[in-house]
C-alpha positions in Angstrom: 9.9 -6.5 -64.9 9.1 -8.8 -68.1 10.2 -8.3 -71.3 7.2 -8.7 -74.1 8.2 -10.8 -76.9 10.5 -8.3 -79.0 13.2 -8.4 -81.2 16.2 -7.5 -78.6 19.9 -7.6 -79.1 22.6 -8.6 -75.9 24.7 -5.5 -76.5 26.2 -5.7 -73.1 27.2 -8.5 -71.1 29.8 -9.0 -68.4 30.3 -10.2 -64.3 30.6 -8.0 -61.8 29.5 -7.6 -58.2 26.1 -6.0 -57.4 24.9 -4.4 -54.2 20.6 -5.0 -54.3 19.0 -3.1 -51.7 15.5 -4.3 -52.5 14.3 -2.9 -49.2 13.0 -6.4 -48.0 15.8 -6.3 -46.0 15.7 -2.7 -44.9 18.5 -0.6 -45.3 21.3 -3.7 -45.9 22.6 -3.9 -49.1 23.6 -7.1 -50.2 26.4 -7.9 -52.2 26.2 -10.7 -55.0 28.4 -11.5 -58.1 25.5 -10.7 -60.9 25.8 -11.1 -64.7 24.5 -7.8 -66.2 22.9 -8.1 -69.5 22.1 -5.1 -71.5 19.7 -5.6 -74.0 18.8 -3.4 -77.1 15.7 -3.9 -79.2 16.1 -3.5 -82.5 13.4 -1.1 -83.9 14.0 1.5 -81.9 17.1 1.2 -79.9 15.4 1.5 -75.9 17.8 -0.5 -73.8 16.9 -2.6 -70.8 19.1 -3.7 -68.3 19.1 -7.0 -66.6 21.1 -8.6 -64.0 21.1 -12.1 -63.2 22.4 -13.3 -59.6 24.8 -16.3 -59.8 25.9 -16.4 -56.5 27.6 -14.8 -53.4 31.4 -13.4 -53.7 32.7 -16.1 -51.1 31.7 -18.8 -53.5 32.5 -16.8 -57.2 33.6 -13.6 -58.2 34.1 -11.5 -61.2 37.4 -11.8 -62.9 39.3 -8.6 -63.4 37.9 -7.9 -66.8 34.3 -9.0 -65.5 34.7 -11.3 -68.5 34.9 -14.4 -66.4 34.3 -16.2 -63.3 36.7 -17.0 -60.6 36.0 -19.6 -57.8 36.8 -18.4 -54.3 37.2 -21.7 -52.9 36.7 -25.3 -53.9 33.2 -25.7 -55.0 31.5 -27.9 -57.3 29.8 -25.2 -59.6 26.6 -23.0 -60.2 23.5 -23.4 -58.5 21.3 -24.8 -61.4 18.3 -22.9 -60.4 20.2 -19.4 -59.7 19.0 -16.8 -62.5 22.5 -16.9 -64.6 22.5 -20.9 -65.0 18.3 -20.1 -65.8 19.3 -17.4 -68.6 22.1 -19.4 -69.9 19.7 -22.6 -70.2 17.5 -20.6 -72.5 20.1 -19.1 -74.5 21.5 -22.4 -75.3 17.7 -23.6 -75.5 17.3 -20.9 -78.1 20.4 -22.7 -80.6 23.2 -20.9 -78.8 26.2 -23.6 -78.4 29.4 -22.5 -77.2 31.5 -24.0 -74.2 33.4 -20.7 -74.3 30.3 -18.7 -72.1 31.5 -19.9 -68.6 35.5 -17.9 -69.6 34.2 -15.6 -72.0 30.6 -14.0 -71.5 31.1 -11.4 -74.1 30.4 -14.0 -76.6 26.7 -13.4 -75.8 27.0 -10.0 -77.6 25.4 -9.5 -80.8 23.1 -12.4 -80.1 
């Protein structure tokens, strides 16, 4: 689904671990740590809610608090093209600058 240009609000953001059953691969759900974005406009108060894959849980995982990431083994980061690193890109695109996002993704809230 795309958004239209509207005036939207992050009310919600955090990490956890999603299970897409798309049906492209039949019945199998597929787990993936996801950043789940919950977006509010602000004339009217509809939500929408988003989720952006940022990879698999053997290579990141939600922290606890699904404020954070936590590496499962040594890797070198983010796939630069994955949905998350593409949705942070425009939010720092759009002014946002705060090295705090990668420990802390409820920072996004209110934006």
């Amino acid at each position: 689904m795309l958004i239209q240009a509207r005036n939207l609000t992050i009310k919600k953001a955090a990490f956890l671990r999603q299970d897409w059953n798309s049906g492209l691969l039949g019945d199998i759900a597929v787990p993936t740590t996801a950043l789940e974005v919950v977006f509010a406009e602000d004339d009217n108060n509809n939500e929408h809610t988003q989720y952006y894959f940022v990879s698999y849980p053997d290579q990141f995982r939600p922290t606890s608090d699904g404020m954070g990431l936590e590496a499962t083994h040594s890797i070198c980061g983010i796939n630069k093209d994955c949905d998350f690193a593409c949705f942070i890109a425009a939010v720092m695109a759009a002014g946002f600058r705060d090295n705090r996002i990668s420990e802390d993704i409820p920072i996004l809230e209110g934006l």
